[in-house]
N, CA, C, O and CB atoms as a CASP TS submission, in Angstrom:
PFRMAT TS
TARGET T0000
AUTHOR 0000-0000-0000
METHOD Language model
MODEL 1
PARENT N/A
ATOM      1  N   UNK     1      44.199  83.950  12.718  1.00  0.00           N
ATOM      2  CA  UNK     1      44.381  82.562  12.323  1.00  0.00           C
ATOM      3  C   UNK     1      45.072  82.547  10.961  1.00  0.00           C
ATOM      4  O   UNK     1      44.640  83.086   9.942  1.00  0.00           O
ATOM      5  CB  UNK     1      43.013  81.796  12.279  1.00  0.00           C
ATOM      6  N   UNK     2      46.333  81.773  11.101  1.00  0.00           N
ATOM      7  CA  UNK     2      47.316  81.881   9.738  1.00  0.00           C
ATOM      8  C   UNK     2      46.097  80.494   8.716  1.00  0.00           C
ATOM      9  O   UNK     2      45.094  79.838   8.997  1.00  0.00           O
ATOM     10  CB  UNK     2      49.700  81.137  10.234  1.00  0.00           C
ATOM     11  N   UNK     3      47.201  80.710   7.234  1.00  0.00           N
ATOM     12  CA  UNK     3      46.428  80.260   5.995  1.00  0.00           C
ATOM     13  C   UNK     3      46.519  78.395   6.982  1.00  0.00           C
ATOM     14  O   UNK     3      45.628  77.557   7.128  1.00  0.00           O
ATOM     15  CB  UNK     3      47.546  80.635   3.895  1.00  0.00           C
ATOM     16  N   UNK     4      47.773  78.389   7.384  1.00  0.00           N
ATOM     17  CA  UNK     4      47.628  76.525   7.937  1.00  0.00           C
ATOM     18  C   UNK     4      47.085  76.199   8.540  1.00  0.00           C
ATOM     19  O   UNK     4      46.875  75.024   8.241  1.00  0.00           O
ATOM     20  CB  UNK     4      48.389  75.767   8.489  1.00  0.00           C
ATOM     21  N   UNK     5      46.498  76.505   9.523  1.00  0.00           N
ATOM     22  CA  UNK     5      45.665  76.391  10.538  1.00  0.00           C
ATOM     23  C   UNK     5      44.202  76.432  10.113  1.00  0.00           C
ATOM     24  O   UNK     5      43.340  75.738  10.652  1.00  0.00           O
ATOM     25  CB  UNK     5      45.980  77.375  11.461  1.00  0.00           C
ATOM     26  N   UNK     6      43.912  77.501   8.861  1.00  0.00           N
ATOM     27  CA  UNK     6      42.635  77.126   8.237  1.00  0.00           C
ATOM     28  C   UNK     6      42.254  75.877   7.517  1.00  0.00           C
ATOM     29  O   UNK     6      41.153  75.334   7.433  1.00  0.00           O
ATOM     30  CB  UNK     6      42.414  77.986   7.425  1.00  0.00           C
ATOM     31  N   UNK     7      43.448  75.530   7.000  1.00  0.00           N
ATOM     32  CA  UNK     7      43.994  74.462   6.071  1.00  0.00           C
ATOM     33  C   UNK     7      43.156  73.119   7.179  1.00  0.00           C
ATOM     34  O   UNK     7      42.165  72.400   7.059  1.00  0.00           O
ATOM     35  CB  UNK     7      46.175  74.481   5.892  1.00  0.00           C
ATOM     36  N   UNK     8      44.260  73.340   8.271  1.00  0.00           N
ATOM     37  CA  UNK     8      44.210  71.871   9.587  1.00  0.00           C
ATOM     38  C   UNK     8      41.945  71.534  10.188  1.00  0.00           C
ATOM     39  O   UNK     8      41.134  70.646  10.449  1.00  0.00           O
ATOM     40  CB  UNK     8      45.662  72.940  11.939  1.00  0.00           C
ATOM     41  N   UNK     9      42.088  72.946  10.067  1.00  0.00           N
ATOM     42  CA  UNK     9      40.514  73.066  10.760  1.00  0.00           C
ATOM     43  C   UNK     9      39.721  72.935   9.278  1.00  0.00           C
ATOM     44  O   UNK     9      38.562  72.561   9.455  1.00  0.00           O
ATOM     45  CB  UNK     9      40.100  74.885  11.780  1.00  0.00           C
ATOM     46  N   UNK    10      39.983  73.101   8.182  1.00  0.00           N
ATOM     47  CA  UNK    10      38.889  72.786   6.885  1.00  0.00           C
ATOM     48  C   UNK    10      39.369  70.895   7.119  1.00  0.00           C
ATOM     49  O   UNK    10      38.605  69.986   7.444  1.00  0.00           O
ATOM     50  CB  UNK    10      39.480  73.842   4.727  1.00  0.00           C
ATOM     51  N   UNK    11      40.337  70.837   6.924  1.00  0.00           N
ATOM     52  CA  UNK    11      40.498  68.895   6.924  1.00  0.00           C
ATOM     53  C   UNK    11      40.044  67.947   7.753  1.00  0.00           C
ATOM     54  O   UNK    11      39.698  66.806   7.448  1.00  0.00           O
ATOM     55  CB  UNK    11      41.773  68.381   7.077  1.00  0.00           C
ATOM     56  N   UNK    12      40.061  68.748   9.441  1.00  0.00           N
ATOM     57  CA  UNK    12      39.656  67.768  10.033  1.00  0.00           C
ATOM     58  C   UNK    12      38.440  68.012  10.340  1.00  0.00           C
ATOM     59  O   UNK    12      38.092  67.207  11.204  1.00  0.00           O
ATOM     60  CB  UNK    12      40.344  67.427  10.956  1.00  0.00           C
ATOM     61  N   UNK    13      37.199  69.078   9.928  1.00  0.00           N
ATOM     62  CA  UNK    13      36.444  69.290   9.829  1.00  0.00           C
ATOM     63  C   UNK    13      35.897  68.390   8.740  1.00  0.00           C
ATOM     64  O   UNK    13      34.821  67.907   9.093  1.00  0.00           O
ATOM     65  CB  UNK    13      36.497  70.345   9.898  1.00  0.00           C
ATOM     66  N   UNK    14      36.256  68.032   7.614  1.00  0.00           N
ATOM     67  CA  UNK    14      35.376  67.375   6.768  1.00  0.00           C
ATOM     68  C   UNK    14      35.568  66.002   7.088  1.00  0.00           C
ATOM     69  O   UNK    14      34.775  65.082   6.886  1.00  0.00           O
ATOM     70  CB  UNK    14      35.574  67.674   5.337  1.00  0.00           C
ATOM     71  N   UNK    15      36.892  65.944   7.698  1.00  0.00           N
ATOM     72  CA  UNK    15      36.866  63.866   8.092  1.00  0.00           C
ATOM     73  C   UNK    15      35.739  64.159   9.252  1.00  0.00           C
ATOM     74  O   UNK    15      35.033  63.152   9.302  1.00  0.00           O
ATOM     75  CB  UNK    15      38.934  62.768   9.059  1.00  0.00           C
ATOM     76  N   UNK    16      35.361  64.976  10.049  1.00  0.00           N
ATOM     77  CA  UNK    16      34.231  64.835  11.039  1.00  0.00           C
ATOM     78  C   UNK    16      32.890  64.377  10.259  1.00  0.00           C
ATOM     79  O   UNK    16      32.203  63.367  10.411  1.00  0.00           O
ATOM     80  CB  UNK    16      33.987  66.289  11.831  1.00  0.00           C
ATOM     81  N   UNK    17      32.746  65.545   9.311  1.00  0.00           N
ATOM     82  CA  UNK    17      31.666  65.282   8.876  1.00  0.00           C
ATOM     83  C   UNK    17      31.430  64.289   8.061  1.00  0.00           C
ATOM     84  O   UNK    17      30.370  63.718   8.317  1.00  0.00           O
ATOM     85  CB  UNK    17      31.307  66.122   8.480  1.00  0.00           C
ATOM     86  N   UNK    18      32.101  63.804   7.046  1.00  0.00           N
ATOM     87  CA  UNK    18      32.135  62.718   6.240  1.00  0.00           C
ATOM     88  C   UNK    18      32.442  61.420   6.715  1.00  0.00           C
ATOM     89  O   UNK    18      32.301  60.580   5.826  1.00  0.00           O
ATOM     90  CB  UNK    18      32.899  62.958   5.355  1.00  0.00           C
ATOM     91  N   UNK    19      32.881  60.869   8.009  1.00  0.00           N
ATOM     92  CA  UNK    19      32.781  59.945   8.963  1.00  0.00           C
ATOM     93  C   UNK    19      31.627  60.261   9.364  1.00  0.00           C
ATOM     94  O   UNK    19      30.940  59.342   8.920  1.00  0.00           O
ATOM     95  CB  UNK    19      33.739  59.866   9.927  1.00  0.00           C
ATOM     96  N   UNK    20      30.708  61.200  10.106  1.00  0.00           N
ATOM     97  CA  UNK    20      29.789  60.983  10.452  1.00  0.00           C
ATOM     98  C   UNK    20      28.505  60.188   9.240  1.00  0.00           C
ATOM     99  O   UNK    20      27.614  59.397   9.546  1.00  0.00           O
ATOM    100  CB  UNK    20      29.649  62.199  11.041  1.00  0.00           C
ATOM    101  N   UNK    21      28.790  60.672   8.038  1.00  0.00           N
ATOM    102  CA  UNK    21      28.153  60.501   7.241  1.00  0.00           C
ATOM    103  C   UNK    21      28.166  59.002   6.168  1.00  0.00           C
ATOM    104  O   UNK    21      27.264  58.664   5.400  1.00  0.00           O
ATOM    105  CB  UNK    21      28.374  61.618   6.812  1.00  0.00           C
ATOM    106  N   UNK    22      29.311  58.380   6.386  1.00  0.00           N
ATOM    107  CA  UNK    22      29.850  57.220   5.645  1.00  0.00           C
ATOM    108  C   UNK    22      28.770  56.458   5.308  1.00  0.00           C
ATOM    109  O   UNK    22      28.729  56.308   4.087  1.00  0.00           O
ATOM    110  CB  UNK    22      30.842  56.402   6.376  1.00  0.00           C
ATOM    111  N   UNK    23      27.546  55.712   6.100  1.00  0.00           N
ATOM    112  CA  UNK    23      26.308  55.112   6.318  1.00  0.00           C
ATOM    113  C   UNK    23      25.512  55.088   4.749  1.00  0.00           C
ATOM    114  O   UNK    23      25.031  54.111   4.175  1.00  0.00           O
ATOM    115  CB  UNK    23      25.482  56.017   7.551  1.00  0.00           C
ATOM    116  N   UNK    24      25.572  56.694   4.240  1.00  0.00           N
ATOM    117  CA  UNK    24      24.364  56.989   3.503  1.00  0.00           C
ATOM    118  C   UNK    24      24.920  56.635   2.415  1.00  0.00           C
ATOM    119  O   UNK    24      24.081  56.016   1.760  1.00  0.00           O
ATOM    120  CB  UNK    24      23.716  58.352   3.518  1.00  0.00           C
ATOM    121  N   UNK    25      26.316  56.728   1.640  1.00  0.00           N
ATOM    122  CA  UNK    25      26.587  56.593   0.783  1.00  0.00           C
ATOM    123  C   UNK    25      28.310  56.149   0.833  1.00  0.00           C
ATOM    124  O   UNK    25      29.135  56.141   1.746  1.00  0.00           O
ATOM    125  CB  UNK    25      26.036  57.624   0.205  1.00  0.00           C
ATOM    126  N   UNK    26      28.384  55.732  -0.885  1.00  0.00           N
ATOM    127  CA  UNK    26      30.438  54.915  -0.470  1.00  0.00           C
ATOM    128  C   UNK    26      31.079  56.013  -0.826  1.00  0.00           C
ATOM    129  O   UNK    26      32.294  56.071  -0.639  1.00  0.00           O
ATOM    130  CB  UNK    26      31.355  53.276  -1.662  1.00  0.00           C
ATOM    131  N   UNK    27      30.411  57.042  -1.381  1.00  0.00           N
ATOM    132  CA  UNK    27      31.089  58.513  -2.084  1.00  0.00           C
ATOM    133  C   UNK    27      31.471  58.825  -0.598  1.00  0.00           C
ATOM    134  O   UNK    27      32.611  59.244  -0.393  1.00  0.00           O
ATOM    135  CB  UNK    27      29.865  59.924  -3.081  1.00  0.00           C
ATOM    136  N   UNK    28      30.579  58.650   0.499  1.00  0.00           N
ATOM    137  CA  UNK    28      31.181  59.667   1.778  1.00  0.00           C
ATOM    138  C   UNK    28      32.112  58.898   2.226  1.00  0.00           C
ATOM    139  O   UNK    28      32.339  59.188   3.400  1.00  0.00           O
ATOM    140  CB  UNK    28      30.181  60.124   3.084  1.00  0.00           C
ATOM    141  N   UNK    29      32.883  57.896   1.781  1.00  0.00           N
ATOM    142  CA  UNK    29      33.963  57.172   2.765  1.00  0.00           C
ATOM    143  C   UNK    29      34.857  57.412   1.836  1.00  0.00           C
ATOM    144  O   UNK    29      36.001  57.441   2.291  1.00  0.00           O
ATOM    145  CB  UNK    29      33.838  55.533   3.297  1.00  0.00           C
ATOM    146  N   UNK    30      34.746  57.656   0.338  1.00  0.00           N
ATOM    147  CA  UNK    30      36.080  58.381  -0.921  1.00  0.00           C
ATOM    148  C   UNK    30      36.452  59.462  -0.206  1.00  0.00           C
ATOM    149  O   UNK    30      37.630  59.746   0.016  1.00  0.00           O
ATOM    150  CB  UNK    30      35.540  59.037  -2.705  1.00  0.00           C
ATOM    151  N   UNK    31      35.177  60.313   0.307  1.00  0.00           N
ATOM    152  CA  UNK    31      36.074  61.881   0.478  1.00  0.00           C
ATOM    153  C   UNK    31      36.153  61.588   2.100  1.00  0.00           C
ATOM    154  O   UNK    31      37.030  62.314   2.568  1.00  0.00           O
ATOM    155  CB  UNK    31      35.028  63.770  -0.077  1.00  0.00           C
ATOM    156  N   UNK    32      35.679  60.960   2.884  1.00  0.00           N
ATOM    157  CA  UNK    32      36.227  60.878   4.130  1.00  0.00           C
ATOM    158  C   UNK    32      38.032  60.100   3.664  1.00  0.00           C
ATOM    159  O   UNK    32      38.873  60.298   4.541  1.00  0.00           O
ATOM    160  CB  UNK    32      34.975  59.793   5.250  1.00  0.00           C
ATOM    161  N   UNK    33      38.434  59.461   2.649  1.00  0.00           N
ATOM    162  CA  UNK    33      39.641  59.194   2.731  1.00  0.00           C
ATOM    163  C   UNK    33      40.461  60.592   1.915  1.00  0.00           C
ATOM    164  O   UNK    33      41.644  60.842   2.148  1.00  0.00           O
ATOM    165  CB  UNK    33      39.825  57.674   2.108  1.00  0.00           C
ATOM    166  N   UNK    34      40.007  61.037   1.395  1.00  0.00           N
ATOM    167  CA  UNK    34      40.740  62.391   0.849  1.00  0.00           C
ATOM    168  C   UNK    34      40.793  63.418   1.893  1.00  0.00           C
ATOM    169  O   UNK    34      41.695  64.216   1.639  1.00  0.00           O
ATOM    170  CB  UNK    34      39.976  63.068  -0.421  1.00  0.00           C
ATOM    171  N   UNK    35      39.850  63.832   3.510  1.00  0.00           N
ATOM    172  CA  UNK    35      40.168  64.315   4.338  1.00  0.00           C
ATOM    173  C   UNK    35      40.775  63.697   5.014  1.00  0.00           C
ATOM    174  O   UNK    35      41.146  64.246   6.051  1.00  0.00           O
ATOM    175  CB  UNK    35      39.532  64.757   4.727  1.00  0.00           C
ATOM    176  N   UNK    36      41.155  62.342   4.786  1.00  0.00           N
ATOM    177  CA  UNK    36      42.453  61.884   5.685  1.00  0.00           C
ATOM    178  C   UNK    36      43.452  62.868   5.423  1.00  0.00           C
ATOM    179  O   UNK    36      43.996  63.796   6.022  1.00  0.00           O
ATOM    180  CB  UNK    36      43.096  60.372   5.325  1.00  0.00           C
ATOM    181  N   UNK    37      43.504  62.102   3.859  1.00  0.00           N
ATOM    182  CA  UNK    37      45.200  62.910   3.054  1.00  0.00           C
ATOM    183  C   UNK    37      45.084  64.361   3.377  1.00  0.00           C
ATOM    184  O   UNK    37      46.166  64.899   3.614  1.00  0.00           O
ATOM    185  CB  UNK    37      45.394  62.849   0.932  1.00  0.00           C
ATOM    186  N   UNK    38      43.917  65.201   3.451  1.00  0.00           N
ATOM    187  CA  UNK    38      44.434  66.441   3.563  1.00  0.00           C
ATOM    188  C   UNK    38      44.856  66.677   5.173  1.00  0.00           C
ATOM    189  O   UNK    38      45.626  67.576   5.512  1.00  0.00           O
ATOM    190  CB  UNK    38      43.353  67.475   2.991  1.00  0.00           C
ATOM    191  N   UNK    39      44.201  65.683   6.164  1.00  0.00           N
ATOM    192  CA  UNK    39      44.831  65.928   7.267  1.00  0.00           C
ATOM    193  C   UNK    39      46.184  65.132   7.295  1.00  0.00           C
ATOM    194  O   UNK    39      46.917  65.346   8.261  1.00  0.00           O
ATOM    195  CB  UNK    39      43.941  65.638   8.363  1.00  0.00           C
ATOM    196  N   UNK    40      46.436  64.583   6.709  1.00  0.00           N
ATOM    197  CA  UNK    40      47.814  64.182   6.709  1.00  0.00           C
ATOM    198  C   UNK    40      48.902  64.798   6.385  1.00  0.00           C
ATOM    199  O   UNK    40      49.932  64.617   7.035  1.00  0.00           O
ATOM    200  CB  UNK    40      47.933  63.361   6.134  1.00  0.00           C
ATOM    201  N   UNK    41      48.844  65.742   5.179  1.00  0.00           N
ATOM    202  CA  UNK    41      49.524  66.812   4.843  1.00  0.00           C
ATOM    203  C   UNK    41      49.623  67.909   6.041  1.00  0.00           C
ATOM    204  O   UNK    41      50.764  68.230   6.371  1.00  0.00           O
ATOM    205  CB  UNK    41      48.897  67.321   3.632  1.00  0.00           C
ATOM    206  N   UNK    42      48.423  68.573   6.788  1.00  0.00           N
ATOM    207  CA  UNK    42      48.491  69.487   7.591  1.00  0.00           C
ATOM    208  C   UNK    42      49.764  68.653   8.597  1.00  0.00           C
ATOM    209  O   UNK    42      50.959  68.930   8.699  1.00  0.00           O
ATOM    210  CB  UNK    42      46.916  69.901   8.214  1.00  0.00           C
ATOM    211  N   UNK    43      49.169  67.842   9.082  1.00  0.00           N
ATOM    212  CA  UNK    43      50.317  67.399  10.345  1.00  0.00           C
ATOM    213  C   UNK    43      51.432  67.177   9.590  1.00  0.00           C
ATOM    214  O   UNK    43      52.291  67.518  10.403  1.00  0.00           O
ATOM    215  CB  UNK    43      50.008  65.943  11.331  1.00  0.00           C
ATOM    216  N   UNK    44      52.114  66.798   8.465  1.00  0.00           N
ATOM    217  CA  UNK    44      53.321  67.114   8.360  1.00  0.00           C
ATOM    218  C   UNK    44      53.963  68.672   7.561  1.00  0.00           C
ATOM    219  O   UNK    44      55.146  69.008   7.507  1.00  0.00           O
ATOM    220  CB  UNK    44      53.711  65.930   7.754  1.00  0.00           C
ATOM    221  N   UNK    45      53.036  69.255   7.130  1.00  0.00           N
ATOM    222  CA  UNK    45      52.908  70.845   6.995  1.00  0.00           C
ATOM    223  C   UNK    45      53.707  71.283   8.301  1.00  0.00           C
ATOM    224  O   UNK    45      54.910  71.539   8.256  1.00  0.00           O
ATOM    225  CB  UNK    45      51.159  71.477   6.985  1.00  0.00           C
ATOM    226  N   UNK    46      52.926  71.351   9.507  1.00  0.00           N
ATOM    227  CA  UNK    46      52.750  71.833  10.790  1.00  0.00           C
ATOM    228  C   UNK    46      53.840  71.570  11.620  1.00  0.00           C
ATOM    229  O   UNK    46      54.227  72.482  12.351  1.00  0.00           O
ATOM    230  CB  UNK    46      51.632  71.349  11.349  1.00  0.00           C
ATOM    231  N   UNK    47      54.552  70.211  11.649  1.00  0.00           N
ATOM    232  CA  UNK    47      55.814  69.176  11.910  1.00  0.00           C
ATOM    233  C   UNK    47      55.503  68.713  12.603  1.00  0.00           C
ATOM    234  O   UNK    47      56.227  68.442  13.561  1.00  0.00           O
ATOM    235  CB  UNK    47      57.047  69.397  12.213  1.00  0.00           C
ATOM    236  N   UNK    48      54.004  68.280  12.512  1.00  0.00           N
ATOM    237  CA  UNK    48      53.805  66.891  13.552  1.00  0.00           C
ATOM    238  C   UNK    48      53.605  65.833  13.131  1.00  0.00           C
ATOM    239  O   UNK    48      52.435  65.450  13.116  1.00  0.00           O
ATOM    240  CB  UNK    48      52.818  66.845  14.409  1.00  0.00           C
ATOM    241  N   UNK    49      54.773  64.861  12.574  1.00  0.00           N
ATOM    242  CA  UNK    49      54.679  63.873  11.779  1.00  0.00           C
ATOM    243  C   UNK    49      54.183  62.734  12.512  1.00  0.00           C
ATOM    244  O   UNK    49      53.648  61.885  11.799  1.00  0.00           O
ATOM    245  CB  UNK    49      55.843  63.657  11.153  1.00  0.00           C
ATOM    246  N   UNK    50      54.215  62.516  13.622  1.00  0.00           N
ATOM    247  CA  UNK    50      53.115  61.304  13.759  1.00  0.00           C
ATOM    248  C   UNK    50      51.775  61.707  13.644  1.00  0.00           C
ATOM    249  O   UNK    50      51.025  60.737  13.758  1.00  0.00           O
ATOM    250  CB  UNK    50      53.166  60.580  15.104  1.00  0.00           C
ATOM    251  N   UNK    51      51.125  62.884  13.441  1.00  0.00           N
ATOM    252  CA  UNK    51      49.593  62.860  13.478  1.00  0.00           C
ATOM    253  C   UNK    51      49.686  62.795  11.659  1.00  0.00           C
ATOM    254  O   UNK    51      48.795  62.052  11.247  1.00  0.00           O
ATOM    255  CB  UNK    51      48.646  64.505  14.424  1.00  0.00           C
ATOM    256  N   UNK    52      50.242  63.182  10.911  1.00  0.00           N
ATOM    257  CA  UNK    52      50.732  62.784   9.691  1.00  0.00           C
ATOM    258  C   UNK    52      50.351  61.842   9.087  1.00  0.00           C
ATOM    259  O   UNK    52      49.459  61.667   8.257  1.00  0.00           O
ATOM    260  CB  UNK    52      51.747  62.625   9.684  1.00  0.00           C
ATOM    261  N   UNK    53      51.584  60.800   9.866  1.00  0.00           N
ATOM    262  CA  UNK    53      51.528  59.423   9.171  1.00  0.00           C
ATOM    263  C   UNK    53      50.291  58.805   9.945  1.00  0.00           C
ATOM    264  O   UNK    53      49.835  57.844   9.325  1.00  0.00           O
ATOM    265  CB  UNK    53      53.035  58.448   9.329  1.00  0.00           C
ATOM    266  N   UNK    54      49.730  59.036  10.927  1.00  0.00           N
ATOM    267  CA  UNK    54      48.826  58.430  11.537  1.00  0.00           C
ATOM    268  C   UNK    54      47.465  58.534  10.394  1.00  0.00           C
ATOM    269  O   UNK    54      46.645  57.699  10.014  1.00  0.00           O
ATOM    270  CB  UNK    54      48.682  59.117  13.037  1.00  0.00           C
ATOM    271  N   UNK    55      47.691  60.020  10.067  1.00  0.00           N
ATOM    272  CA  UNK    55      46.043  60.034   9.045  1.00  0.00           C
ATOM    273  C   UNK    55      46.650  59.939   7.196  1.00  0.00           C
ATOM    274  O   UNK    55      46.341  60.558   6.178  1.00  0.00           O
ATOM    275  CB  UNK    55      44.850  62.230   9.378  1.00  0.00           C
ATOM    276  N   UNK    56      47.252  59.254   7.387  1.00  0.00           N
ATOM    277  CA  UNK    56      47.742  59.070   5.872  1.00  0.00           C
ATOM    278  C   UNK    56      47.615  57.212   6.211  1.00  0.00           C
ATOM    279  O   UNK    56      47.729  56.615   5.140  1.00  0.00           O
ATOM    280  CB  UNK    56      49.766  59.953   5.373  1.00  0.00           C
ATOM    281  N   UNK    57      47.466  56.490   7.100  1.00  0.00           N
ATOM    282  CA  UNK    57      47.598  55.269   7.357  1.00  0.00           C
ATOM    283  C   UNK    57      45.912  55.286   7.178  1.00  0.00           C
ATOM    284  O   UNK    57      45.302  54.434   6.531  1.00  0.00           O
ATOM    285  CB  UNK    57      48.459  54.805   8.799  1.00  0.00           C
ATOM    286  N   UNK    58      45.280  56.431   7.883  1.00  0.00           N
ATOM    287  CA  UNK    58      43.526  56.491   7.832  1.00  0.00           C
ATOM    288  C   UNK    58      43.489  56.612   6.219  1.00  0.00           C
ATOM    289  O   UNK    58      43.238  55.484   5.793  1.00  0.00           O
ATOM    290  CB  UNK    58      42.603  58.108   8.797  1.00  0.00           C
ATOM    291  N   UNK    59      43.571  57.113   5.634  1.00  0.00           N
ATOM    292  CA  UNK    59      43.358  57.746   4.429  1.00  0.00           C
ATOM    293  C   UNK    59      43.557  56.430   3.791  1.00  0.00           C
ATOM    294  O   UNK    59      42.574  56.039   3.162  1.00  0.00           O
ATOM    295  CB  UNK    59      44.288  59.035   3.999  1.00  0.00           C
ATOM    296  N   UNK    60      44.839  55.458   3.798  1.00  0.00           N
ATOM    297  CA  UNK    60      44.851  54.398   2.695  1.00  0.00           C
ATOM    298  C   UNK    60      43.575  52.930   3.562  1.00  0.00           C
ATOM    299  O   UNK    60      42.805  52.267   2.866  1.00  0.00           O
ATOM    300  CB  UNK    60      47.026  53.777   2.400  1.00  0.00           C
ATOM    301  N   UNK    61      43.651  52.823   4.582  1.00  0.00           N
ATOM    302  CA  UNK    61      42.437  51.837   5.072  1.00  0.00           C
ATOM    303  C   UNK    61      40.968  53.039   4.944  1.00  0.00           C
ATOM    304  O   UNK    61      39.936  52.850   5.588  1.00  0.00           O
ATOM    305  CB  UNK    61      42.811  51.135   7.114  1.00  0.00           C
ATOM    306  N   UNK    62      41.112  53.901   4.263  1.00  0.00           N
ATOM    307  CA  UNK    62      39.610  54.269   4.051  1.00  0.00           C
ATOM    308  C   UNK    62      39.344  54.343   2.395  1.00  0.00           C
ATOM    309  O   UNK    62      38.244  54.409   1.847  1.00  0.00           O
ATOM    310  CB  UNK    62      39.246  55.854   4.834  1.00  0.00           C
ATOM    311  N   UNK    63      40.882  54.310   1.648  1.00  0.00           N
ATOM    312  CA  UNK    63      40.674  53.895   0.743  1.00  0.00           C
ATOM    313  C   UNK    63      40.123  52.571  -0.011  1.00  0.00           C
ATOM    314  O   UNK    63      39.424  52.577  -1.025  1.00  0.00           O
ATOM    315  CB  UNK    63      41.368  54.176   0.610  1.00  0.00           C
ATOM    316  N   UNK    64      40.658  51.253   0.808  1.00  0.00           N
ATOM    317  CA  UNK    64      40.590  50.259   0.929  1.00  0.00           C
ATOM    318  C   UNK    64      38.749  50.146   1.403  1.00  0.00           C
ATOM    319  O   UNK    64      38.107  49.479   0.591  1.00  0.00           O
ATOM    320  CB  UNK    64      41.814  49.865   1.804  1.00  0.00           C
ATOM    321  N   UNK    65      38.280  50.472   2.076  1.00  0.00           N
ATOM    322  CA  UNK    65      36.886  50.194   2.520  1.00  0.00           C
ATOM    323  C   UNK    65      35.762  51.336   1.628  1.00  0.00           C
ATOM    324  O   UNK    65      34.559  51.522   1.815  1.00  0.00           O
ATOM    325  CB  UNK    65      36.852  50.434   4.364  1.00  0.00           C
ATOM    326  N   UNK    66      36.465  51.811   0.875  1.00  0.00           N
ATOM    327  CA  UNK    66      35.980  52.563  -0.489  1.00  0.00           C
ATOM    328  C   UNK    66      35.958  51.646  -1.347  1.00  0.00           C
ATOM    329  O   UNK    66      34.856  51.416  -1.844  1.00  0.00           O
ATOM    330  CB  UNK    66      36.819  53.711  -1.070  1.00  0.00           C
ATOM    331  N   UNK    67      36.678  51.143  -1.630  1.00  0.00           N
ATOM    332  CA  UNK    67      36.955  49.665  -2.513  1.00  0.00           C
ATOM    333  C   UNK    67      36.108  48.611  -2.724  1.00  0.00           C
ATOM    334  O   UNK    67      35.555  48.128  -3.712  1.00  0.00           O
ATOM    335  CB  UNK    67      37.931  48.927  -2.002  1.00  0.00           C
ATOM    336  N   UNK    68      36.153  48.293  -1.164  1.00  0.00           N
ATOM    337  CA  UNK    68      35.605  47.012  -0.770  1.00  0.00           C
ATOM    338  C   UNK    68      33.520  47.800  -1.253  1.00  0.00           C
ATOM    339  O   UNK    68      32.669  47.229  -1.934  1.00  0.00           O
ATOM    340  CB  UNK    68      36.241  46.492   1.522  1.00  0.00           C
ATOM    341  N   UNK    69      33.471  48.437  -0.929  1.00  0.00           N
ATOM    342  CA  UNK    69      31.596  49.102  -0.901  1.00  0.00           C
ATOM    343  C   UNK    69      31.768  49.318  -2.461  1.00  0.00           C
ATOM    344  O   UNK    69      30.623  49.045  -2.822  1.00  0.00           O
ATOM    345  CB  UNK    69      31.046  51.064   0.261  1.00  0.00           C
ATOM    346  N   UNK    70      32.355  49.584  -3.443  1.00  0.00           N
ATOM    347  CA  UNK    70      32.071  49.871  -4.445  1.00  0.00           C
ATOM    348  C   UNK    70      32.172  48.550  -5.358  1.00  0.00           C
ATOM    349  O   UNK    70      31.794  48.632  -6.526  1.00  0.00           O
ATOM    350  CB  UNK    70      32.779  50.959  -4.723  1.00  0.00           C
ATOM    351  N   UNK    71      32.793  47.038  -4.737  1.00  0.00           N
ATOM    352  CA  UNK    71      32.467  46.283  -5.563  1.00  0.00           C
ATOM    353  C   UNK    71      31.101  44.984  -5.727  1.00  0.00           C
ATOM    354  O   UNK    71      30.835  44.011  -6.433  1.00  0.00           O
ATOM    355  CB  UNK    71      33.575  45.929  -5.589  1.00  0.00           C
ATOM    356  N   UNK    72      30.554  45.712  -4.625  1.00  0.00           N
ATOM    357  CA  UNK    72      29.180  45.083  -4.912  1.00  0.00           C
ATOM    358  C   UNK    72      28.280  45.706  -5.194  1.00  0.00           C
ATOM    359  O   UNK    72      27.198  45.163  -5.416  1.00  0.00           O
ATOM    360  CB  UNK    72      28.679  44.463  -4.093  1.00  0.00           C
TER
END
């Protein structure tokens, strides 16, 4: 297994887990949007730019609902 592919399986491994986890706290929906961006990078790393832009579109609406929980 090359270094990218560890890269693709550490990113979308933590949006698993940190989506599963969003509930308990708004910190888990910050880094569930930072495993967007890192899965967003892998898919255009890799040259699959629609899974890319698809989790870079996740990443800014999970930024946004990071937002929204941290102002109350």
């Amino acid at each position: 297994m090359d270094t990218l592919t560890l890269f693709g399986l550490f990113a979308v491994s933590m949006m698993l887990i940190t989506y599963t986890l969003e509930n308990r706290s708004h910190w888990m929906v910050l880094l569930f949007a930072v495993a967007c961006a890192l899965g967003s990078a892998y898919g255009f790393l890799q040259g699959a730019w629609p899974f890319g832009l698809v989790e870079a579109v996740w990443a800014v609406i999970a930024l946004k609902r990071w937002q929204d929980r941290t102002k109350t």
